[in-house]
C-alpha positions in Angstrom: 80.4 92.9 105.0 78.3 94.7 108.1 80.4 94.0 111.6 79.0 94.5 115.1 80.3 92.4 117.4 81.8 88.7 117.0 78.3 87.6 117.5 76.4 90.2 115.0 77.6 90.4 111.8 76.7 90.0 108.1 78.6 89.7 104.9 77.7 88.4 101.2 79.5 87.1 98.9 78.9 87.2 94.3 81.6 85.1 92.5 81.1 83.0 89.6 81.7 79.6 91.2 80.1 80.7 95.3 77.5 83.3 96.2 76.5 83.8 99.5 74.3 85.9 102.1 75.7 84.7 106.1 74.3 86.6 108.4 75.3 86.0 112.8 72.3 87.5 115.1 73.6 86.0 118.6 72.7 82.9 118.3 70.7 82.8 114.9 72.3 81.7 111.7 70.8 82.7 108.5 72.7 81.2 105.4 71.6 81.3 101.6 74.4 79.4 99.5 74.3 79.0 95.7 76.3 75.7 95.3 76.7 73.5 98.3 80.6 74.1 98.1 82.7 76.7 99.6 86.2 77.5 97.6 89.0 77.3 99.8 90.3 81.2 98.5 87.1 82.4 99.5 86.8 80.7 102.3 90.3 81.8 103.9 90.1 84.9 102.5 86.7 86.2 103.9 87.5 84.6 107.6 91.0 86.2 107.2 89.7 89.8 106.8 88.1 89.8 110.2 89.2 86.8 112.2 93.3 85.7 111.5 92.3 83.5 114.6 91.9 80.3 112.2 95.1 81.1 110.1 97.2 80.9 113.1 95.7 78.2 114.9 96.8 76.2 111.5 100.5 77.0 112.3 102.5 74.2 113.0 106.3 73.3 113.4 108.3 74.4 110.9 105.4 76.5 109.0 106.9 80.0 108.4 105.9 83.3 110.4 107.1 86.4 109.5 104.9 88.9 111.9 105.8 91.9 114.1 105.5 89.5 117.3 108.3 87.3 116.5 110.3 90.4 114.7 110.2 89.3 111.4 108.3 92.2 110.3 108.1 96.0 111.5 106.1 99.0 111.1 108.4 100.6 108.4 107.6 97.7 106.4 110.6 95.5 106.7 110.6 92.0 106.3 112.8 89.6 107.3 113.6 85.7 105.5 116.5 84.6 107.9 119.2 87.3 107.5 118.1 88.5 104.2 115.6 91.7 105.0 114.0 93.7 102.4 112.0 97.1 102.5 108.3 97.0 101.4 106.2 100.1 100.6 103.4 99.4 102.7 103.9 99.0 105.8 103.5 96.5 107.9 103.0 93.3 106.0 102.9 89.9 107.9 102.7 86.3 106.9 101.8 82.9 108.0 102.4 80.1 106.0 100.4 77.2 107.3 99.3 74.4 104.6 95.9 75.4 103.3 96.4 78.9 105.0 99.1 80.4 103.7 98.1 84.4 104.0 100.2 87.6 103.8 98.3 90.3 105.2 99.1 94.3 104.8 97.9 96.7 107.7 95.5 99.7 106.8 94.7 102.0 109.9 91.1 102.3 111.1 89.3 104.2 114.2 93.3 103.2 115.9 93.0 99.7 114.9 94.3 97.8 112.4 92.3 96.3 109.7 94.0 94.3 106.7 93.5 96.3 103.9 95.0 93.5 101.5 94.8 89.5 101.8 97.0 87.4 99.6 96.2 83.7 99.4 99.5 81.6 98.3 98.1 78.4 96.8 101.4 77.5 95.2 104.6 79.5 93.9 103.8 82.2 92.3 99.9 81.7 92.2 97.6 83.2 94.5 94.1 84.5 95.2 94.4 88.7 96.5 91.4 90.6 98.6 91.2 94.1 98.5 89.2 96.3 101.0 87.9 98.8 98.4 85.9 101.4 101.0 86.5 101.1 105.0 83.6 102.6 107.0 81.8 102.9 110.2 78.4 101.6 110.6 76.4 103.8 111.7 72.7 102.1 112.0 72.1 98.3 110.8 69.0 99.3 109.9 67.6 95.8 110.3 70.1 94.3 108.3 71.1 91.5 111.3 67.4 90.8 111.9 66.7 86.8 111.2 62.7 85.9 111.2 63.7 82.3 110.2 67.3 80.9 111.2 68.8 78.1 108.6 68.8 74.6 109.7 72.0 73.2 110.8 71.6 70.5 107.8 71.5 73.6 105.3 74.8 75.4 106.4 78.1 74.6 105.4 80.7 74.4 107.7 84.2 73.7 107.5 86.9 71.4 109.5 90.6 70.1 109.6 91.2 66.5 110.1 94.1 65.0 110.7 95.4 62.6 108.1 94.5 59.6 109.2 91.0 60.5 110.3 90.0 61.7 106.8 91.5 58.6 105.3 89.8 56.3 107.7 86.7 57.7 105.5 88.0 56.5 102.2 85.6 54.8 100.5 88.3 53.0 98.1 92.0 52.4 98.5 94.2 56.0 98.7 96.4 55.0 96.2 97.9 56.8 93.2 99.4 54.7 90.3 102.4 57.0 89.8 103.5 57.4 86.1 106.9 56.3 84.8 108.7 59.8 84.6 111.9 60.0 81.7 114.8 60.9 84.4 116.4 58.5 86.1 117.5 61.0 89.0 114.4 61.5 91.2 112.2 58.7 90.9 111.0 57.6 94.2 110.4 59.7 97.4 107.7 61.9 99.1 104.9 64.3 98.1 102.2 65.8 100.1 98.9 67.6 99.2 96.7 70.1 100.6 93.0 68.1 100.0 89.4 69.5 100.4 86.2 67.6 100.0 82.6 68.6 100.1 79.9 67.4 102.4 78.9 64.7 100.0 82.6 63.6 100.4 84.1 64.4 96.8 86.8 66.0 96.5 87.1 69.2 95.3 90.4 71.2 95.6 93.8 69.8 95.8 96.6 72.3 96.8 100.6 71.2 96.0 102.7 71.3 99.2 105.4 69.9 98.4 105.6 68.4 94.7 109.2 66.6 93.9 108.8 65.2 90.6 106.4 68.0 88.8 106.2 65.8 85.5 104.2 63.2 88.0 102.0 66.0 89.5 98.7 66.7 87.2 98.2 62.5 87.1 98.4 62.5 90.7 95.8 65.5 91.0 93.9 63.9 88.5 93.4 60.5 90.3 92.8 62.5 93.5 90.0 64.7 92.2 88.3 60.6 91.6 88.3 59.9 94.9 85.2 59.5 97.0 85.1 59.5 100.9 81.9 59.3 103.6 81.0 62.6 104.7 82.8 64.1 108.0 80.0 64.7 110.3 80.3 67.3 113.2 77.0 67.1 115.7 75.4 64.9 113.3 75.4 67.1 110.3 78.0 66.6 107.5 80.7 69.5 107.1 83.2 70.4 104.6 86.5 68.6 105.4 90.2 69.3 105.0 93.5 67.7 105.5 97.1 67.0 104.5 97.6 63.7 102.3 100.9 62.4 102.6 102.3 60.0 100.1 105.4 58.3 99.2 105.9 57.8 95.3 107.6 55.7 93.3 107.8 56.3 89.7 108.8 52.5 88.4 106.5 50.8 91.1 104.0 50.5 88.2 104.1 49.6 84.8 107.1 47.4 82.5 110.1 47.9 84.5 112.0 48.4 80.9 111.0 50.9 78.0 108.7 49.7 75.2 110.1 49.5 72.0 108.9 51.5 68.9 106.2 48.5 67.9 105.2 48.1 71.4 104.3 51.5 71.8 102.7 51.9 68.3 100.3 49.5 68.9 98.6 51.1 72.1 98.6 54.3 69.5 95.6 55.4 67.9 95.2 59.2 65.6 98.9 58.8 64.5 99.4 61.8 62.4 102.8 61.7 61.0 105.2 64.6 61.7 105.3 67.4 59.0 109.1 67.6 58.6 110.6 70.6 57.8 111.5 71.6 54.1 114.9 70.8 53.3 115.3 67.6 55.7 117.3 65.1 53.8 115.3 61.6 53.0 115.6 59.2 55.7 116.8 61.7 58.4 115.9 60.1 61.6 114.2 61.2 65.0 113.2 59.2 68.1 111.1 60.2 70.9 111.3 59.0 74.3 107.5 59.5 76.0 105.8 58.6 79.4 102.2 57.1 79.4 100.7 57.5 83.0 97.5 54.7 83.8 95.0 57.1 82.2 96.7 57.4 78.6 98.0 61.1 79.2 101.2 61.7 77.8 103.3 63.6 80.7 106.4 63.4 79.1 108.1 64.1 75.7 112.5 64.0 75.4 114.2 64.1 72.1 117.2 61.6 71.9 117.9 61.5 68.1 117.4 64.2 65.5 118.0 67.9 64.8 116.0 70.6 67.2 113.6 71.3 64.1 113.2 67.3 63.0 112.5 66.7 66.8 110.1 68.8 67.6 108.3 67.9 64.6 108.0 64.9 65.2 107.4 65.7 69.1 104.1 67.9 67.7 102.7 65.0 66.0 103.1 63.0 68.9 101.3 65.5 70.7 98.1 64.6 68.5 98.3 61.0 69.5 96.1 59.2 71.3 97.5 56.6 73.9 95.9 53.6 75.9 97.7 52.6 79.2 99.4 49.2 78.9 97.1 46.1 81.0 98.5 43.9 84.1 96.5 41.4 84.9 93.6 43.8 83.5 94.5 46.9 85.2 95.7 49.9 83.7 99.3 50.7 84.0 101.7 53.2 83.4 104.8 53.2 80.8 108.0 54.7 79.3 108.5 53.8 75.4 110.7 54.9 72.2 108.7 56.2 68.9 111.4 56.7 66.3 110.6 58.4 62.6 112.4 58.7 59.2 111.9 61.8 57.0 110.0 60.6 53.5 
């Protein structure tokens, strides 16, 4: 990245899934893109580097903000969560935690400014995207480098905005629903779950970031019915943009499906590949295991619980399982999820 001014600046970008050559001359755009999609991490992270305008202007109540302004943060590298405060080796190190912008930056002094030096995305807990500034220098001649013969048409540049919820779901081109599976525990089956979502310019979606995720068993069929979706493209000035926004949901795990278990035949029969457990040696004939499993509306096992059998029996019989092959159960032709039983007896 070459930076003049806010209006002259350059940058290029080589990854495997995005490469890029951007390049601001006043008012000239040129843009050269490799796929017509720009990743979120990317996105954030090259913006962040320069600009933390757009991380903060995501803030909203009850987001969290550890920075030097609000004195959460200090130059000797302190950082505060509420009254717990811990030292960190390199200095100052802010955060904001906004949904789809969740960046911890850490200062690195240059010309008496500060530049972040390192960029850490958060997608989820313990999972994120990190940007290092590897060499820090001053420009000394562009040497042509800004100069655009031929700017790119509006059409051919992607751009990227924030809808509200309701604005990106009043461009839904089929119902918003997810067909929740029938999760094993009894203790947290209903209540709500939001996602992070962001969707190309042809209006498929194309990354989904947790926010808040309270039954996890549920959360790669929810993701995976997401990723189906299709919406009409946002359009900005008449020219379709990249769109983002917060989905919302409430979920209920029995809403779909038999409201009781199936039994052992009922559940064998949507069954197909059903490779028998290898039992270990010794296990006396007849020794019996049963397996509680959860089918969501696609087939995908999301859940295996042993409730008969010794640890070794169990999760033999748990690893053939896992070779199965399930079909959802039908209502009135559609797809639905299910809880069922599979029980075994050692040869």
């Amino acid at each position: 990245m070459s930076w003049v001014a806010p209006d002259k600046w350059k940058r290029t970008i080589r990854a495997a899934e995005f490469s890029q050559t951007f390049i601001v001359d006043g008012d000239k755009i040129f843009e050269q893109d490799l796929d017509n999609y720009l990743p979120l991490a990317i996105q954030v992270l090259t913006t962040a580097m320069v600009d933390p305008g757009p991380i903060v202007a995501a803030f909203r109540r009850g987001d969290i903000a550890i920075t030097k302004a609000n004195g959460a943060s200090d130059e000797s590298g302190k950082v505060c969560f509420g009254k717990v405060c811990v030292q960190q080796g390199n200095g100052l190190v802010e955060t904001v935690a906004a949904p789809g912008r969740s960046v911890t930056f850490t200062g690195h002094p240059f010309k008496h400014k500060r530049v972040a030096g390192q960029l850490f995305y958060q997608i989820d807990p313990g999972d994120s995207y990190q940007a290092h500034v590897t060499k820090l220098g001053e420009l000394t001649s562009d040497d042509g480098q800004f100069a655009i013969p031929e700017p790119t048409p509006k059409e051919k540049q992607i751009r990227c905005v924030v809808l509200a919820e309701a604005d990106l779901r009043a461009l839904d081109l089929q119902a918003t629903e997810i067909i929740w599976p029938q999760v094993l525990e009894d203790n947290k089956i209903s209540g709500e779950t939001s996602y992070y979502v962001s969707v190309d310019r042809s209006g498929q979606v194309r990354e989904i970031l947790p926010l808040s995720i309270s039954v996890e068993r549920a959360d790669d069929s929810a993701r995976r019915q997401i990723m189906r979706w299709k919406f009409q493209p946002a359009m900005r000035d008449g020219v379709a943009v990249q769109a983002e926004a917060i989905l919302n949901f409430h979920f209920d795990t029995r809403a779909y499906g038999p409201a009781k278990p199936l039994t052992n035949a009922e559940v064998r029969k949507l069954a197909t590949n059903m490779t028998a457990p290898v039992f270990p040696k010794g296990s006396p004939s007849g020794s019996p295991c049963s397996i509680r499993i959860a089918v969501d509306a696609e087939g995908e096992v999301i859940e295996q619980i042993a409730v008969e059998g010794s640890g070794k029996v169990s999760l033999a019989c748990m690893t053939a399982i896992g070779k199965w092959q399930f079909s959802p159960i039908l209502e009135e032709g559609k797809p639905r999820p299910y809880r069922g039983e599979i029980s075994f007896r050692a040869p």
